[in-house]
C-alpha positions in Angstrom: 0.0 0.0 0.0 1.3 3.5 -1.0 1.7 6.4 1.0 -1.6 7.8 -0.7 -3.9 5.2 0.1 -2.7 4.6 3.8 -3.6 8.1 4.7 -6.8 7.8 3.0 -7.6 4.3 4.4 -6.7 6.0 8.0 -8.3 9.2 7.7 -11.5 7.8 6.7 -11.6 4.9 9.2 -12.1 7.7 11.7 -12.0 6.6 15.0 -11.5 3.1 14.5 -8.1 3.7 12.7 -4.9 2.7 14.4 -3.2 5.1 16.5 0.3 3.8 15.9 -0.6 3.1 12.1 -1.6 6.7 11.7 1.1 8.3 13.8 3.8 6.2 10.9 2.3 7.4 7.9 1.7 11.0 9.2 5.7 10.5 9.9 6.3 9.6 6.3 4.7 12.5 5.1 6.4 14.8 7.1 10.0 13.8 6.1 8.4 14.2 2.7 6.8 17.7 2.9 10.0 19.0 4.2 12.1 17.7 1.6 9.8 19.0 -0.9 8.8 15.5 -2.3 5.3 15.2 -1.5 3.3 19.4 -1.5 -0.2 20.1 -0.3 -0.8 21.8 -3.8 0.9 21.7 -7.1 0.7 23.2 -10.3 -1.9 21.8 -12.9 -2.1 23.5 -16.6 -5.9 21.5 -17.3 -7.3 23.3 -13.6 -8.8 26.8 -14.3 -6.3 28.6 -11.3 -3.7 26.6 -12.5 -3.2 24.4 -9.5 -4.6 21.4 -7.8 -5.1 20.8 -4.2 -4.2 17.1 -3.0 -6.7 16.0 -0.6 -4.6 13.5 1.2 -1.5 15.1 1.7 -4.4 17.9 3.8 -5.7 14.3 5.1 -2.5 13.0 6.3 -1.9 16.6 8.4 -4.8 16.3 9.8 -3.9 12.5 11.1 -0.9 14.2 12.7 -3.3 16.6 15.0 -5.8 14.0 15.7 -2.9 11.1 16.9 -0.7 13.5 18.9 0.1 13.9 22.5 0.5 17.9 23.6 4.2 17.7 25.7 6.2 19.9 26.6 8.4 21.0 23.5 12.7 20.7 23.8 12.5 24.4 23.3 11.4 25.0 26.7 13.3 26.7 29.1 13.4 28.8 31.9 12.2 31.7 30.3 9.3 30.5 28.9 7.3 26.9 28.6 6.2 25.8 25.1 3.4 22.8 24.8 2.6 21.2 21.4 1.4 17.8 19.9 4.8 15.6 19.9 3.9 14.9 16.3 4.8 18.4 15.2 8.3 19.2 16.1 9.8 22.4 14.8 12.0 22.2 11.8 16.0 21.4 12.3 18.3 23.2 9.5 21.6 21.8 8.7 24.0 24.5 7.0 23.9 22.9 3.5 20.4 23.7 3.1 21.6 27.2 2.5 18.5 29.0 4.4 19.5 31.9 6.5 17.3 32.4 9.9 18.8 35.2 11.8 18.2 35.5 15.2 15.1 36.5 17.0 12.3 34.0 18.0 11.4 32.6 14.2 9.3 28.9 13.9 9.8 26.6 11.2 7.2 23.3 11.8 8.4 20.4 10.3 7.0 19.4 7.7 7.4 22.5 6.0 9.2 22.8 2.6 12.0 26.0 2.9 14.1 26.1 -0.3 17.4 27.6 -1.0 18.3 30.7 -0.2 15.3 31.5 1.5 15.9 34.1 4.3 13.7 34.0 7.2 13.7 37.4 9.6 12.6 37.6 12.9 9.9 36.9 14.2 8.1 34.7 11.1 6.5 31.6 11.3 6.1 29.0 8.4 3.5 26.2 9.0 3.3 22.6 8.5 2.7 21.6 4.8 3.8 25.2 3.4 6.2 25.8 1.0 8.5 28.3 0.7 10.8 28.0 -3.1 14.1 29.3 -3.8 15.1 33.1 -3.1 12.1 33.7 -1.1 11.9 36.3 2.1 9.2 36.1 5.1 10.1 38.8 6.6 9.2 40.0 10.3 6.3 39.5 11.9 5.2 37.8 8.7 2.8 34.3 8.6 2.8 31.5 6.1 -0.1 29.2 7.2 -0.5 25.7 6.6 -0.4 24.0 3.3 0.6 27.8 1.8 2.2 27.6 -1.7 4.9 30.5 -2.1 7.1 30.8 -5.4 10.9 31.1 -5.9 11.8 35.0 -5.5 9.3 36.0 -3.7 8.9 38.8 -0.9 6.7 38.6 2.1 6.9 41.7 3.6 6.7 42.4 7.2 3.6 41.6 9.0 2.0 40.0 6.3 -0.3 37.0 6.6 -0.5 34.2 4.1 -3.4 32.5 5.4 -4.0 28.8 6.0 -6.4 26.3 4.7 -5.7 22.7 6.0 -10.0 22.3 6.5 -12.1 22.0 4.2 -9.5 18.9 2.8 -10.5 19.9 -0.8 -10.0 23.6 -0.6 -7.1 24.9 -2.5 -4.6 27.0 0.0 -3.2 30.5 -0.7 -1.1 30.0 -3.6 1.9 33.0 -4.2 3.5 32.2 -7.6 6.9 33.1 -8.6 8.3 36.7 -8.1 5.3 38.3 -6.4 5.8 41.2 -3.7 3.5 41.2 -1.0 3.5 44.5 1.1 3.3 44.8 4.6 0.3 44.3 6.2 -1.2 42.7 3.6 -3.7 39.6 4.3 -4.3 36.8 1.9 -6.6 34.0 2.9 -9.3 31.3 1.8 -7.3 30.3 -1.2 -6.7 33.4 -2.9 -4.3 33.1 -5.8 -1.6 35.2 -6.7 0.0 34.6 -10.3 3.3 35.3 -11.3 4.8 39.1 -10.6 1.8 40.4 -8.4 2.5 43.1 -6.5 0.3 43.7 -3.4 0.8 47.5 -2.0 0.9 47.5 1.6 -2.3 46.9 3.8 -3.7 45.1 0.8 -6.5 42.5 2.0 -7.7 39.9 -0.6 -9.7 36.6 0.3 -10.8 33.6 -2.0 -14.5 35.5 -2.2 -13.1 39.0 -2.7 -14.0 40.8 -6.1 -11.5 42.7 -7.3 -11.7 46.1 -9.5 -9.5 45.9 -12.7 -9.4 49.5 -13.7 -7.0 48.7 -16.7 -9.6 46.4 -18.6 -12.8 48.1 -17.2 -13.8 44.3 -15.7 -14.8 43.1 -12.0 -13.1 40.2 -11.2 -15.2 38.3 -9.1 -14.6 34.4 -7.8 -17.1 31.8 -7.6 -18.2 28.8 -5.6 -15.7 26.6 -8.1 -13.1 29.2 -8.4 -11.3 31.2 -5.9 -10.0 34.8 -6.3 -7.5 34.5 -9.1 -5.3 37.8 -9.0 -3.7 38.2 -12.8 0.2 38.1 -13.6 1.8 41.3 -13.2 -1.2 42.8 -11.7 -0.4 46.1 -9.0 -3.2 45.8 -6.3 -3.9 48.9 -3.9 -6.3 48.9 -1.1 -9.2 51.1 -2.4 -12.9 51.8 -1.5 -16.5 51.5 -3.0 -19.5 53.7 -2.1 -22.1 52.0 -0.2 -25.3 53.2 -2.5 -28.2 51.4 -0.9 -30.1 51.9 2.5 -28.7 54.4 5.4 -25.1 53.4 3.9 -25.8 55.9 1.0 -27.7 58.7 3.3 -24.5 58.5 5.7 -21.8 58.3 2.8 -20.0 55.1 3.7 -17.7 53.3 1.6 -16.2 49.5 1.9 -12.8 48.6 1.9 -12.0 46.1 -1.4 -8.7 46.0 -3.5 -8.0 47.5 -6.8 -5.9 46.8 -9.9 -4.6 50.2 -10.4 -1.9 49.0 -13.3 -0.3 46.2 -14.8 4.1 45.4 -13.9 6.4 47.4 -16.1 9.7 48.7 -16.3 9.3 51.5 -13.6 7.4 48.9 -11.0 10.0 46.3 -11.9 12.9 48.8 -10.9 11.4 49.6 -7.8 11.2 45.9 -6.6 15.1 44.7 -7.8 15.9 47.1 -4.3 15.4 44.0 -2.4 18.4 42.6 -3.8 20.4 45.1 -1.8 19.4 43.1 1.4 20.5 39.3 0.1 
């Protein structure tokens, strides 16, 4: 039996599945999410956002939370007591990985992919079943939630939150394509999907059921129940506002937050964002 069909066999046996059973395979696919073998999500040309979520690798995760013990972590010390399931140890780097984490209180859960190059700065926190490609920053304060997908060369800027989605199993994650800037304070969640070169200004907030005004092409680009929020290549979002123009939100001229295309990547934008080299 592979990998695959353990996990399913074990996730859907419910309670009836063996504890020690479940605890080896979620083990498995651990080693294999950090090494990149095995992702939560991976590209698919024939799907309409271009990737595919895979259910059981979200299935197998999920076996790790329901079959662990909460102990107290190694990380504990006198200055502060840490308690977690013993089936989700933090991350252990060796220097050949080539990942800089400088100093400061950063988390990496096993089970997490973190590529070449990357450079995590303090205090960030990837999840189990992200992954983080080649060249990437998460800078501080910054989130990557479970199951994430972030490109090569990409920038999460301080305090920004790449949301989670481990439940429903089926839901495609936040997915970050290659060489997209992500501003500070900006929020993506509910399997939003960024495609290649986005650029989010900071304070940006876009979720999976978020239209999203494409002043260039005169459109509304609005998700669906099958398709999440699907953010163009080389789109530059901005947080804007829309007048409210029904009931006492038009008599007391209020206006609701959403995100705006205000242009499409070019040579000026694309000179503004090679500064980050400077700090690599």
């Amino acid at each position: 039996m592979d990998l695959e069909q353990e996990i399913t066999t074990l996730f859907n046996d419910h309670s009836s599945a063996s504890r020690d059973a479940a605890r080896v395979a979620f083990l498995k696919l651990r080693q294999a999410l950090s090494t990149g073998h095995i992702r939560a999500a991976e590209p698919d040309r024939a799907s309409l956002t271009g990737w595919r979520v895979n259910v059981w690798v979200k299935q197998g995760i999920l076996l790790g939370f329901r079959y662990g013990d909460v102990v107290e972590q190694p990380v504990s010390s006198a200055k502060g007591q840490f308690f977690d399931k013993d089936t989700l140890p933090l991350r252990v780097f060796e220097p050949g990985t080539k990942v800089r984490i400088a100093p400061g209180g950063s988390s990496v859960r096993d089970g997490a992919y973190v590529g070449q190059g990357v450079i995590c700065m303090p205090p960030m926190y990837v999840n189990i079943g992200a992954y983080v490609d080649d060249g990437s920053m998460i800078d501080s304060h910054a989130l990557v939630g479970s199951c994430a997908q972030v490109g090569k060369r990409v920038h999460v800027s301080a305090a920004a939150q790449i949301g989670g989605v481990i439940e429903p199993v089926g839901a495609l994650p936040v997915i970050v394509e290659d060489d997209v800037l992500v501003g500070g304070n900006c929020g993506v969640y509910e399997g939003a999907v960024l495609k290649q070169r986005v650029v989010l200004a900071a304070g940006t907030i876009l979720t999976g059921s978020t239209p999203l005004y494409d002043l260039p092409n005169e459109q509304i680009i609005t998700p669906s129940p099958d398709q999440p929020l699907v953010v163009p290549e080389g789109a530059v979002v901005v947080p804007g506002a829309r007048a409210v123009n029904v009931g006492a939100g038009k008599k007391w001229g209020l206006s609701l937050a959403t995100p705006v295309i205000v242009k499409y990547r070019d040579e000026k934008t694309d000179a503004r964002t090679e500064l980050e080299r400077w700090v690599r």
